[in-house]
N, C-alpha and C positions, 0 to 999 in steps of 0.2 A: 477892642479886645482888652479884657483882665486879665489879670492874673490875681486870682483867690484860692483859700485853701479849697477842698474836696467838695466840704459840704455844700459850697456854692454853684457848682457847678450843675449841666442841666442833668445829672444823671438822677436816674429816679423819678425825674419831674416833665407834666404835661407839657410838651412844648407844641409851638406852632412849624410846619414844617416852611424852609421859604427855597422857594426856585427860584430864584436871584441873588448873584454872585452877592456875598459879603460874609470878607472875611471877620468880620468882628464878631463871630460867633464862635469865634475859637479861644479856647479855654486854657489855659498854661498853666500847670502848678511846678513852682519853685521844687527840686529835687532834693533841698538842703536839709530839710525838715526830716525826711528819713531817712537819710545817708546821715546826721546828726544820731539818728539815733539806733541806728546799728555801730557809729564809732567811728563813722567815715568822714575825712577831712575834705571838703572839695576839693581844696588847695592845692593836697596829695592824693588825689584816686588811686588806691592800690589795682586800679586796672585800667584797661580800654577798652573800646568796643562801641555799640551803635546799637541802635531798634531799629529792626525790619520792619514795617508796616508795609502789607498788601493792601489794593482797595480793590476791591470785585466790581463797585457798583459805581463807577464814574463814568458819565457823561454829560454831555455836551452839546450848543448847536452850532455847527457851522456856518461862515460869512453867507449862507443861504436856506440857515433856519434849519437845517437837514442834521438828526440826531447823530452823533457819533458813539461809540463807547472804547474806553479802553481799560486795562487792569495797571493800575499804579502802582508803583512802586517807593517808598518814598523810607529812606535811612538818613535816622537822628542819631548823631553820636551824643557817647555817651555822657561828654565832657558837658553837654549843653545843658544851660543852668536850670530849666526847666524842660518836663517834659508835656505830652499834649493831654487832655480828656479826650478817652475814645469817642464817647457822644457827641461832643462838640466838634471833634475832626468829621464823624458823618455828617451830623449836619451840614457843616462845613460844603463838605462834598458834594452833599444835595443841591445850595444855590446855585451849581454849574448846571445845571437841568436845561434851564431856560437860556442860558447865557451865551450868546453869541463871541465866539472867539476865532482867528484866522486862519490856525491851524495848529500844528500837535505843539511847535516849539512856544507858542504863546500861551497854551497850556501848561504846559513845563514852567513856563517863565514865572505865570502867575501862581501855582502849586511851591515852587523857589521862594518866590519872594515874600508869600503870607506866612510859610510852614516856617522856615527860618527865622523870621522875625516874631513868631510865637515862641520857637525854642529856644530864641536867643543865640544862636550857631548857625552857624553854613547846615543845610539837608542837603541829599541828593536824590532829586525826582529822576524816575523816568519811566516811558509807558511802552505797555504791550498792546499794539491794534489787533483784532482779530485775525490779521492774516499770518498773523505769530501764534494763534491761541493751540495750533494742533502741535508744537515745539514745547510746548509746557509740558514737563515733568515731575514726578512724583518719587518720593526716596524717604526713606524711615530715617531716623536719626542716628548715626555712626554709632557703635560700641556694644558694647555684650550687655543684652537685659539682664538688670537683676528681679524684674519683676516674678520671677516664678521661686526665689527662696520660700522657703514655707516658716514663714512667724507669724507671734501674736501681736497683735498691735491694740492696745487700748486708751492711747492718749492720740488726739488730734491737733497737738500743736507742735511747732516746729522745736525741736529742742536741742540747743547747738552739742548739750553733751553728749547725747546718742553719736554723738560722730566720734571715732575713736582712728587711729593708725599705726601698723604695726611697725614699727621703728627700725627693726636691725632685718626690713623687710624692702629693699628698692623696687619700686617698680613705674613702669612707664604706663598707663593704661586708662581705654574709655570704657567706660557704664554708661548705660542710659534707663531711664523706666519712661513709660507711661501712664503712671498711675500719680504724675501731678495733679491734685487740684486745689486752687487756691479760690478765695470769694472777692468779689470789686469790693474796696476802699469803704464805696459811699454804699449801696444798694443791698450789699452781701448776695448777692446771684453769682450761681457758678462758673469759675472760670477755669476750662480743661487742656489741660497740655501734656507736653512730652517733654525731658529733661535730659542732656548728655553732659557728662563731666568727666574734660582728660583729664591727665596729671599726671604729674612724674614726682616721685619722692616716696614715702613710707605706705604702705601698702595701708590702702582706706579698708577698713572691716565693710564689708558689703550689707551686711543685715543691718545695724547698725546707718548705713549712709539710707537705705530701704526704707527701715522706720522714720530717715528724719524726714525724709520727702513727704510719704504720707502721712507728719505733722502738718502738713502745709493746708489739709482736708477742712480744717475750718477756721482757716487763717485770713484775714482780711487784708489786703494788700492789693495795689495794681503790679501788673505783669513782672513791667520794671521791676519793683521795688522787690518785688519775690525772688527774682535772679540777683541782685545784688546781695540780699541776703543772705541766700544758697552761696554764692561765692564767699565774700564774709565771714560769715561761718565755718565753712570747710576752710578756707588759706588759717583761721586762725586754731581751729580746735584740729586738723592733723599737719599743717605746716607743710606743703608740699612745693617743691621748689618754681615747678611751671602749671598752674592752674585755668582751666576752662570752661567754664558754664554757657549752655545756650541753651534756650528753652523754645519749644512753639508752641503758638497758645491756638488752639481751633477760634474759628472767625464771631465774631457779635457785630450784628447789623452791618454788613459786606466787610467788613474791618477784621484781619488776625495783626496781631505783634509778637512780631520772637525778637528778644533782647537778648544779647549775647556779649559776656563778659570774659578777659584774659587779662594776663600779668607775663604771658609767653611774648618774647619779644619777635618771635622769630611766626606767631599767629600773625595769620590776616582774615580778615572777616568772610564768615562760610559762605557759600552759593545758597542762592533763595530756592530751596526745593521744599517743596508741599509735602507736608507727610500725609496720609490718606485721611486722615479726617478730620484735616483741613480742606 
């Protein structure tokens, strides 16, 4: 396993696929480089929080050769120095095909012990068998759309002034849109999500927070790094006393991540609900 910047990574590039366990296809890039350059001090992360990753497409063979599947679960906090490349994580995924392992907790174990030693942090694995799968639920992202404001938009990048608040205006309140979409880092292929952001403090102009989103429409950036941004951004351009970004991104090759950022001390990290298309 490396750790290299972006462009090294397998994204964009013909790979061979392997059905035999090996983690060394797992790809880490250092978080510092663009937390550096939105302003962010690792030292001091003006927040907390974790990446949700789902895996849809895990399996496995049992001490009898006999396929299994489950849906993974797997949260990186946010502290941890690097985060993973989605490709290299499926890949990843994929040597378990062929792999004979005891049972679910030897799964876990070995999912523990590669993922955090890529991230450089403690993750926390854990799996849904199918006889869980009719318990799964769906739920859109908490707060009031601002998607139906009627503007014009003719810039597509993200621009922290458009964020404006109105001062001698308190308020406590969530927004969400749907109409995030940002491009991967290396590849520029679309990446679609949904965004909620609470907060408490100076009332955020809504059109205004609308446009900056859909600045993000041909923004190059991984999932991450788009949410730290969006936080970033808003804590510094309307100053809002308790701040909260979550995003969920729909799935690329069995794989979604929703990243979710706070500065609320009194947050703890949302329930993993699928919004519909995911």
């Amino acid at each position: 396993m490396t750790t290299q910047q972006p462009e090294h990574s397998p994204l964009g590039k013909k790979v061979d696929y392997q059905d035999h366990y090996d983690p060394t296809l797992l790809f880490p890039i250092p978080r510092r480089a663009k937390r550096e350059e939105i302003g962010v001090d690792e030292a001091a992360l003006p927040f907390a929080g974790c990446d949700i990753w789902n895996g849809y497409e895990l399996s496995w063979l049992n001490a009898r050769g006999k396929p299994q599947i489950a849906i993974a679960t797997i949260v990186i906090p946010a502290e941890s120095p690097s985060l993973i490349e989605s490709k290299s994580f499926k890949l990843y995924l994929n040597t378990f095909n062929q792999t004979r392992l005891d049972n679910d907790q030897a799964v876990i174990d070995c999912l523990t012990r590669d993922l955090s030693h890529a991230a450089g942090a403690q993750v926390l694995v854990t799996l849904t068998r199918p006889a869980a799968f009719v318990a799964e639920r769906f739920a859109e992202l908490p707060g009031e759309s601002i998607d139906e404001l009627d503007i014009a938009v003719d810039d597509y990048s993200p621009d922290p002034s458009r964020l404006t608040a109105h001062a001698g205006d308190i308020v406590e309140e969530t927004l969400c849109s749907d109409l995030l979409k940002s491009n991967c880092l290396v590849t520029g292929q679309p990446d679609w999500g949904s965004v909620t952001v609470h907060y408490r403090g100076a009332r955020i102009d809504r059109e205004g927070l609308l446009r900056y989103l859909i600045g993000f429409r041909q923004h190059n950036e991984f999932h991450e790094q788009c949410v730290e941004r969006i936080f970033v951004d808003l804590l510094r351009q309307c100053r809002p006393e308790v701040l909260t970004v979550y995003a969920r991104y729909t799935r690329r090759g069995g794989l979604d991540i929703n990243p979710w950022r706070s500065n609320d001390p009194n947050a703890s990290a949302p329930v993993n609900l699928r919004t519909a298309r995911q």
